[in-house]
C-alpha positions as CSV (number, residue, x, y, z in Angstrom):
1,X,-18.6,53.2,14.4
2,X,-16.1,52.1,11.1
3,X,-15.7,53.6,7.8
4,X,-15.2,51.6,4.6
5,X,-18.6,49.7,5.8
6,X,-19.8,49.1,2.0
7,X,-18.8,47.0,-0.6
8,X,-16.4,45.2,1.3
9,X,-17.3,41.6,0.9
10,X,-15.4,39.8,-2.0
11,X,-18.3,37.4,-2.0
12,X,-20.6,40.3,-3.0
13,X,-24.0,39.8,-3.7
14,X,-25.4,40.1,-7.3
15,X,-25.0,43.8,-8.5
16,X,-28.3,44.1,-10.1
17,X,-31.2,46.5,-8.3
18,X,-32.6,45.3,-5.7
19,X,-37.0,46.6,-5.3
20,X,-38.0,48.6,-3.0
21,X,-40.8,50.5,-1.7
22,X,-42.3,52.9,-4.4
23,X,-41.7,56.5,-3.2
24,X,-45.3,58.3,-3.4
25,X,-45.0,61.7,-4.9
26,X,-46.2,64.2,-1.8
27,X,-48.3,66.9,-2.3
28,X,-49.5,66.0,-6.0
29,X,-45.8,66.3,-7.1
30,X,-44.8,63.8,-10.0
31,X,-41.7,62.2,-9.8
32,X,-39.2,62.2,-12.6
33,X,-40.8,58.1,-13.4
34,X,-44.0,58.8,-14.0
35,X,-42.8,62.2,-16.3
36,X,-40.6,60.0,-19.1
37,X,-43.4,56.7,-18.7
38,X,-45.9,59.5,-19.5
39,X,-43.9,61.0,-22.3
40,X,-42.4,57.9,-23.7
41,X,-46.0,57.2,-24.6
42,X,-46.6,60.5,-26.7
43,X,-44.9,61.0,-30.1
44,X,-43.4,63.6,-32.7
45,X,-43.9,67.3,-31.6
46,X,-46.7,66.4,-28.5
47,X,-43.7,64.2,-27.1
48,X,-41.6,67.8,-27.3
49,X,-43.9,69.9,-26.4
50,X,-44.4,67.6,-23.2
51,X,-40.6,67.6,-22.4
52,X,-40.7,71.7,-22.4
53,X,-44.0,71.9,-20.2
54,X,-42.6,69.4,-17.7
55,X,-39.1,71.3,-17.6
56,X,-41.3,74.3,-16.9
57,X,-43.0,72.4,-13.8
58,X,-39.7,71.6,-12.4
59,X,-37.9,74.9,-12.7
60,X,-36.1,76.8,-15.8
61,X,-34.8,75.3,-18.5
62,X,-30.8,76.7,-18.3
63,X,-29.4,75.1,-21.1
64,X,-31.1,75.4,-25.3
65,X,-31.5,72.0,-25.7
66,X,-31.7,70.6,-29.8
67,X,-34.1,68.3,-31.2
68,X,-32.5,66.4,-34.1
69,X,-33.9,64.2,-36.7
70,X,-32.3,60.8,-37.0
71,X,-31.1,61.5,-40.8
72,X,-28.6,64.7,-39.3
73,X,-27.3,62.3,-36.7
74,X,-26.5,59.6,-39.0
75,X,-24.7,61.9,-41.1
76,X,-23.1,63.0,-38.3
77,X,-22.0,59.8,-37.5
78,X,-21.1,58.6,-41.0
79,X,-24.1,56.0,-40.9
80,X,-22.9,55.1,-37.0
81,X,-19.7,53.6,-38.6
82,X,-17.7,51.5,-36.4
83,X,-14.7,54.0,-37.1
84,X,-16.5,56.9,-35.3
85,X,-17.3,54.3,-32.0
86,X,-15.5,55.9,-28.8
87,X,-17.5,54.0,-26.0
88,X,-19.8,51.0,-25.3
89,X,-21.6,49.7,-22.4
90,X,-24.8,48.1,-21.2
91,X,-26.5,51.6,-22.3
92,X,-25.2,51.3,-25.8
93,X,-23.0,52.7,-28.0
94,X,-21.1,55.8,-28.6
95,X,-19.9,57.4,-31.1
96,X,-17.7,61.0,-32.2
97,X,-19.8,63.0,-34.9
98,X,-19.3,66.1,-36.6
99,X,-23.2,68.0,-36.6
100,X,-22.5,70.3,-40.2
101,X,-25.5,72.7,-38.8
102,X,-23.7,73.9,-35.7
103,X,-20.0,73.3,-37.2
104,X,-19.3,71.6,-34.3
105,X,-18.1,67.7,-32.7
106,X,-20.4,66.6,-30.5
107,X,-20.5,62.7,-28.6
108,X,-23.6,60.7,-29.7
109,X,-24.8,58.3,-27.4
110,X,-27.3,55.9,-28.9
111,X,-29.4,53.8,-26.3
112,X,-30.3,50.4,-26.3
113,X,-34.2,50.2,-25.5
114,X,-34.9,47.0,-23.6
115,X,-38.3,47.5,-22.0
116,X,-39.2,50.8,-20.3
117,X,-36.5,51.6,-17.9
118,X,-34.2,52.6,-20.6
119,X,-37.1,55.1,-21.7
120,X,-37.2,56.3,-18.4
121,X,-34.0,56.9,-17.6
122,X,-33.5,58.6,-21.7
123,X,-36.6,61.4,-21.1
124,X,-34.9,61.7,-17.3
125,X,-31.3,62.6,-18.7
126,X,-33.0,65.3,-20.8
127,X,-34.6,66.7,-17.9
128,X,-32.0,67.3,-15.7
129,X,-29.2,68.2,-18.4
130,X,-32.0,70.6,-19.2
131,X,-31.9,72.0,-15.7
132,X,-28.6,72.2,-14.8
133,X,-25.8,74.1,-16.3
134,X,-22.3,74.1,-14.6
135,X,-18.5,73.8,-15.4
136,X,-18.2,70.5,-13.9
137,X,-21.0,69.0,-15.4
138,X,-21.3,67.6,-19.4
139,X,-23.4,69.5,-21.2
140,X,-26.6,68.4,-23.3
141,X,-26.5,69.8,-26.9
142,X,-29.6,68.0,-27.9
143,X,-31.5,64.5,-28.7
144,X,-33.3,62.6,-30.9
145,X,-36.8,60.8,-30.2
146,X,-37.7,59.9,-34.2
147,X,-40.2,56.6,-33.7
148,X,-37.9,54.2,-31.7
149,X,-34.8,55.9,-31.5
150,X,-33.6,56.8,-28.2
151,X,-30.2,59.3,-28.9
152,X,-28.8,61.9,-27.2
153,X,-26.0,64.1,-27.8
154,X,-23.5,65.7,-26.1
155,X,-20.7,68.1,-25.7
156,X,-17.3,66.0,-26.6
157,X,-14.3,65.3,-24.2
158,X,-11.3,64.7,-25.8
159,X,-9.8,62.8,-23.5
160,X,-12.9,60.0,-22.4
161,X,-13.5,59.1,-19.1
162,X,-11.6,59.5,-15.6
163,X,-11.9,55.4,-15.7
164,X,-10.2,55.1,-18.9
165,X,-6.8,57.3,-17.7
166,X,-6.9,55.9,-13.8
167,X,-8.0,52.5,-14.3
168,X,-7.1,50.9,-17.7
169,X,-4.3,52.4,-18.5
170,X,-2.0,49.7,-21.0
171,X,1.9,49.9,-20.9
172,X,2.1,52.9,-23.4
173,X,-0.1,55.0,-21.2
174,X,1.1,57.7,-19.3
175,X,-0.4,57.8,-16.0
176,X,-1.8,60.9,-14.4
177,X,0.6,63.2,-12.1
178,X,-0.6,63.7,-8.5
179,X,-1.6,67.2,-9.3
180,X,-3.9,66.2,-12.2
181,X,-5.5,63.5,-9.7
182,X,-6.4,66.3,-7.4
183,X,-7.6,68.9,-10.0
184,X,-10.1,65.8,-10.8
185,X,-11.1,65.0,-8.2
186,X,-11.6,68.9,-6.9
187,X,-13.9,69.6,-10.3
188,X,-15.7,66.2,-9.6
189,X,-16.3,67.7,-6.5
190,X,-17.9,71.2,-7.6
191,X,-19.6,68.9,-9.8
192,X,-21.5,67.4,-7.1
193,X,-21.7,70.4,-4.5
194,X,-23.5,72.4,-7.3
195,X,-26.3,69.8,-7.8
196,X,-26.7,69.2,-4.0
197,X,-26.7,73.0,-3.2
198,X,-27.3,75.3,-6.4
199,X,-28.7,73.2,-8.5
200,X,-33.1,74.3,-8.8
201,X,-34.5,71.9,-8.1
202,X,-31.5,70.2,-6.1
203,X,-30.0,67.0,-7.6
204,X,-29.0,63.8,-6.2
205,X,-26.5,62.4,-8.7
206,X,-26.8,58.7,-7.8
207,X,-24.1,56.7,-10.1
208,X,-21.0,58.6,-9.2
209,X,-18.7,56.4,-10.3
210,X,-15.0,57.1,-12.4
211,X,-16.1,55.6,-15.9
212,X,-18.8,58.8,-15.2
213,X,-16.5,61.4,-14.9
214,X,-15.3,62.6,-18.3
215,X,-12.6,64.3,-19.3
216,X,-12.2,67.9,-21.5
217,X,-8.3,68.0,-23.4
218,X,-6.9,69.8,-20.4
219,X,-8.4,67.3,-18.1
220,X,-11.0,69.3,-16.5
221,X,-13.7,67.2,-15.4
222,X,-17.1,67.0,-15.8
223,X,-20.1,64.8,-14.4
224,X,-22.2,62.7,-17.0
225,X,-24.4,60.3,-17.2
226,X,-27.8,61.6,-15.8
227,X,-29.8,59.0,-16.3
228,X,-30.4,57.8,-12.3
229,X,-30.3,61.1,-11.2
230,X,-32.9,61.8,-8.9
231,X,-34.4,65.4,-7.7
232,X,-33.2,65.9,-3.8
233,X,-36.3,65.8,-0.7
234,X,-38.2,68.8,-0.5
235,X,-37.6,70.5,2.7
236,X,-39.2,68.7,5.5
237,X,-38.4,65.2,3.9
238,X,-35.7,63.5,4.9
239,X,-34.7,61.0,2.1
240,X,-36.1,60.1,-1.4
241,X,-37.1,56.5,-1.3
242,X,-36.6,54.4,-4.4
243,X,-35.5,51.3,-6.1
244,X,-31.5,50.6,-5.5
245,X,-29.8,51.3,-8.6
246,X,-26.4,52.2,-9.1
247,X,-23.0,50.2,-9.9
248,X,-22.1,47.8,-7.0
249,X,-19.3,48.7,-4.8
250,X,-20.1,52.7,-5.1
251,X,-23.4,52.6,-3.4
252,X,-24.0,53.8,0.2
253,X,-24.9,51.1,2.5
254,X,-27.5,52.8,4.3
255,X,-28.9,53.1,0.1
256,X,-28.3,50.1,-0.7
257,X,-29.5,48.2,2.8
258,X,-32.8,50.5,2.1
259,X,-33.7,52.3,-0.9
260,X,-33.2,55.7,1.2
261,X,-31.5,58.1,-0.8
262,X,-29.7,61.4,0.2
263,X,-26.7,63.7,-0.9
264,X,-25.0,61.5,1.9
265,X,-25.2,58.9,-0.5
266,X,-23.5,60.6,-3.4
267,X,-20.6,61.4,-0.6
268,X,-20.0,57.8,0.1
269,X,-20.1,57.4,-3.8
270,X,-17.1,60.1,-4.0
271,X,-14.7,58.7,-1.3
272,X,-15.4,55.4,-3.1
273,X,-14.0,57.2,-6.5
274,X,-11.3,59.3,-4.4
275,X,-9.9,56.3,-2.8
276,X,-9.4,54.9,-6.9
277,X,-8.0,57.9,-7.9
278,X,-5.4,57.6,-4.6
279,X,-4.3,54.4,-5.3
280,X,-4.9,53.8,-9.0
281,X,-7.3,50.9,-7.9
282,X,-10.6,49.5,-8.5
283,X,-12.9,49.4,-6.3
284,X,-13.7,46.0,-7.4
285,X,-11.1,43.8,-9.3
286,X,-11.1,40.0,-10.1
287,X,-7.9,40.5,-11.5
288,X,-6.0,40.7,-8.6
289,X,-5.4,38.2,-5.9
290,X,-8.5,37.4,-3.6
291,X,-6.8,39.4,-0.3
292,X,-6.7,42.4,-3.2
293,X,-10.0,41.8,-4.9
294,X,-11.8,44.8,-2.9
295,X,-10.3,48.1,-2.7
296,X,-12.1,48.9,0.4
297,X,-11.2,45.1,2.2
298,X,-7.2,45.8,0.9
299,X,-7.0,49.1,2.4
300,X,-8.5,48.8,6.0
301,X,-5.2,47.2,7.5
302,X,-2.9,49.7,5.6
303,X,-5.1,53.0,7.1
304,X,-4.4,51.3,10.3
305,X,-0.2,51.4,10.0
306,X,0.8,55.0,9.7
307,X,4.3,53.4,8.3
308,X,2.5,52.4,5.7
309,X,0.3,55.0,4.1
310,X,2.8,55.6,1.3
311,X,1.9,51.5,0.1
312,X,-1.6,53.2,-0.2
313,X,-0.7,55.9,-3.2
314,X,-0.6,54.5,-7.4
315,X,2.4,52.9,-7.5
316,X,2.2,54.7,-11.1
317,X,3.0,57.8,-9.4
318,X,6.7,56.6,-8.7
319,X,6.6,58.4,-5.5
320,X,6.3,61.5,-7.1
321,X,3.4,63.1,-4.8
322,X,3.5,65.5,-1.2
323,X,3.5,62.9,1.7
324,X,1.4,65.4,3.8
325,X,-1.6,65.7,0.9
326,X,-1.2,61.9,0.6
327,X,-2.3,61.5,4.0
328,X,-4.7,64.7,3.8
329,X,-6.5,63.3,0.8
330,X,-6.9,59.8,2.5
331,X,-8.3,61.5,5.7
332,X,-10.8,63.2,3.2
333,X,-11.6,60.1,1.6
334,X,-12.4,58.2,5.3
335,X,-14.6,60.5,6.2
336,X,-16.5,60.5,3.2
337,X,-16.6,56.7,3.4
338,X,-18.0,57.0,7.4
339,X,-20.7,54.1,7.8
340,X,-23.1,56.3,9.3
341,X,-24.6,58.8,6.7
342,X,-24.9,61.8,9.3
343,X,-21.3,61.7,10.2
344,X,-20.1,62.1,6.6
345,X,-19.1,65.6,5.5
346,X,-20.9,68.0,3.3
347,X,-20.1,68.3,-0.6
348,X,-18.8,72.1,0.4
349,X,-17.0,71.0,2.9
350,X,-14.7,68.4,0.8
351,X,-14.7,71.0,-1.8
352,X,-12.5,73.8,0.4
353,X,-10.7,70.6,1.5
354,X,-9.9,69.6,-2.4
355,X,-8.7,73.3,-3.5
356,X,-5.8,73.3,-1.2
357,X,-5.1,69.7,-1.8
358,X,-5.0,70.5,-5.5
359,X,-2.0,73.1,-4.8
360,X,0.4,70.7,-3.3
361,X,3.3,71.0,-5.1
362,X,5.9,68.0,-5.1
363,X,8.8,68.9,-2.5
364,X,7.2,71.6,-0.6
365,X,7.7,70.7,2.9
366,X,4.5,72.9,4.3
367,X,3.0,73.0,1.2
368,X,0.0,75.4,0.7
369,X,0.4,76.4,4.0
370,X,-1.2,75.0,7.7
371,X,-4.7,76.1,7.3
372,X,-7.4,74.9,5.5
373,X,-11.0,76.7,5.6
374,X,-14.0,75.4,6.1
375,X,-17.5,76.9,5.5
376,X,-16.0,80.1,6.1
377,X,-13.7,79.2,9.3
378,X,-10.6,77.6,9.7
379,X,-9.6,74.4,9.6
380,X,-5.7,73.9,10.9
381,X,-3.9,70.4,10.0
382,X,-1.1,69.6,11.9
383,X,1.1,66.7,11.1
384,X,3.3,65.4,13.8
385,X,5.0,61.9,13.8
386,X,1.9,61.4,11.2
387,X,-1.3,62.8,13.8
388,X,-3.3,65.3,12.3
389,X,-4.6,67.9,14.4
390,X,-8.4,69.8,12.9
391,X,-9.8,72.8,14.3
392,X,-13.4,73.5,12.8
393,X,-15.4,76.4,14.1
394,X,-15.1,77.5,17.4
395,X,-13.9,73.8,18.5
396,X,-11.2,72.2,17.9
397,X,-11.4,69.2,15.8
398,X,-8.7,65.9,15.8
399,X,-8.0,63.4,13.6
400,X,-5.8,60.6,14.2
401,X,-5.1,59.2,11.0
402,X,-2.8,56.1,11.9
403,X,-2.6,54.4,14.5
404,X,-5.5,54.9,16.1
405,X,-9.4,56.6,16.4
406,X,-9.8,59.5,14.3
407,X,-12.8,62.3,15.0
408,X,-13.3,65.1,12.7
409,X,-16.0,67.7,13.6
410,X,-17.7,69.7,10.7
411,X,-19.3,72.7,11.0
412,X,-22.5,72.0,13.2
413,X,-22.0,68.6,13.9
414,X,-19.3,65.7,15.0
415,X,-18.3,63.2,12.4
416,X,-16.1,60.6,13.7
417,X,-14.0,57.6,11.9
418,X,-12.4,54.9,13.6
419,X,-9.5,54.1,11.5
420,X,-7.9,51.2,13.3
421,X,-9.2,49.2,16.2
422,X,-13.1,49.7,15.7
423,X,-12.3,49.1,11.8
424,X,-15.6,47.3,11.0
425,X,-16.5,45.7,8.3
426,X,-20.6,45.6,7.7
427,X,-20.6,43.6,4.5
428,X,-23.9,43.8,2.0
């Protein structure tokens, strides 16, 4: 068994979706596809009134989502002026806007519509935002579906995206402390372990990824970017199955080898994203030199050297972060990045994991203390000449970081990495 299976080849294959089988919805169920092909098809108030029956079908609406005419959000926008632009991508542009009626800024993302999919994955995004309603996760104000405008609008973040402060920071740019990494990170987190587990229905996020984590003024995180989120398998079904979309080098290999999708997959997606925000590297960067291309192919020999774990952390950081969470929060990044889907933790799990990590205070010898719970037990970590030591409920749990095989047991299960000789590398 290896972790860092995926995304490992610098020779990668083209990132665009590969088809798979169509999912067939089970027991008369429609999936999320055929709700926004249907809708995109209605227009004015019957497209509305569509949007809050189908809401209905699904479960409660949480969150009082707007409708708004095209004229207030180019007001808004000051005519979509270049000035008022804060983002752009393959989905469009996006731009800060100041809505008079609610006294209040809001970030308006206007969609490019090339062919269906971006309808699609438009009505999807006010589906779920209409569903969900946590901290960790952007919030909806409202959108606009005027003819053949595809616009929605959201709550702003002052300080952009995760990406923006991790990954292209210029020479002016302060970069983030440790603590901030890990108070990121553990929001991200919650993010993600509300939609799997509280979420009605639950929700598998499916492009977790740093340029979709945004950012509040005190850098609190929140999830965005809805648009490939998929409703989790009813109980009794295993996986959804479904085309492979995503951005290349997150994806799960087991996803991307078969269109089977499960929170496992967002957990790969999230040690992918942990690993950047670790060592203030992409996952995938032409930039570098070839050996340093792929974050995951650059940092398999180093995970195998415990004498060199510190060459692991953002050289940004100046040294300035706790040894022993460096070394804890790369443990919680390989087993997140396990090959094997089964073997990877829970979203809970790395959340009690996250909180302590996210105390560690620069200098503390023992810092927040030798235990760690875990789904209501407790986890100790023991760090001696650099071997970690787990116990998980009533067994005891050990993971070798360095030099050799690590195992870590979660509750009700074994999950195992191998972070040195059996260091495979299954390439897609």
């Amino acid at each position: 068994m290896s972790c860092f299976p995926c995304c490992c080849n610098s020779q990668a294959k083209s990132s665009s979706p590969r088809l798979c089988p169509s999912r067939k919805p089970s027991n008369g169920r429609r999936t999320f596809k055929s709700l926004a092909a249907a809708m995109s098809l209605k227009t004015g108030s019957s497209r509305h009134r569509q949007i809050d029956a189908e809401i209905r079908k699904y479960g409660e609406a949480k969150n009082d989502v707007k409708i708004f005419a095209y004229e207030d959000l180019n007001e808004a926008t000051n005519n979509f002026s270049s000035e008022r632009l804060i983002g752009e991508g393959g989905f469009g542009n996006v731009y800060k806007g100041y809505l008079a009626s609610l006294d209040q800024t809001a970030a308006v993302k206007v969609l490019n519509r090339q062919g269906a999919q971006g309808t699609r994955e438009f009505f999807s995004e006010i589906l779920m935002l209409s569903m969900v309603q946590h901290p960790n996760l952007v919030r909806l104000i409202g959108y606009c579906a005027d003819g053949d405008h595809r616009i929605l609008v959201y709550e702003f973040m002052a300080n952009g995206s995760l990406e923006n402060h991790l990954l292209d920071i210029g020479e002016n740019k302060e970069a983030l402390d440790w603590k901030t990494r890990m108070k990121i990170a553990e929001g991200a987190a919650r993010g993600l372990e509300y939609l799997h587990n509280s979420a009605d229905p639950q929700v598998i996020f499916r492009d977790f990824k740093s340029s979709n984590i945004l950012l509040d003024e005190n850098f609190n995180p929140k999830l965005s970017d809805f648009g490939l989120a998929k409703i989790a398998p009813k109980e009794g079904e295993d996986y959804v199955k479904t085309r492979v979309m995503g951005t290349f080098g997150y994806c799960a290999p087991e996803y991307a080898a078969t269109g089977q999708l499960t929170t496992k997959s967002d957990i790969y997606s999230f040690g992918v994203v942990f690993l950047e925000i670790i060592t203030g590297r992409r996952v995938l960067d032409p930039a570098r030199v070839t050996a340093e291309q792929n974050l995951i192919d650059w940092a398999q020999p180093l995970i195998k050297d415990r004498t060199k774990f510190s060459l692991m952390a953002d050289p940004a950081l100046k040294g300035q972060f706790p040894v022993k969470g460096l070394f804890q929060a790369l443990a919680v990044a390989a087993m997140c990045l396990q090959e094997e889907a089964d073997t990877r933790p829970y979203m809970d799990d790395v959340v009690t994991a996250l909180t302590h990590l996210a105390v560690h205070k620069i200098g503390e010898k023992d810092i927040a203390g030798e235990s760690i719970k875990i789904a209501g037990h407790v986890e100790s970590i023991k760090i001696v000449g650099h071997v970690e030591s787990t116990k998980v409920p009533g067994h005891v749990e050990s993971t070798k970081v360095p030099d050799h095989v690590g195992s870590v047991k979660v509750p009700g299960h074994v999950e195992s990495f191998r972070a040195a000789n059996s260091m495979g590398s299954e390439r897609m």
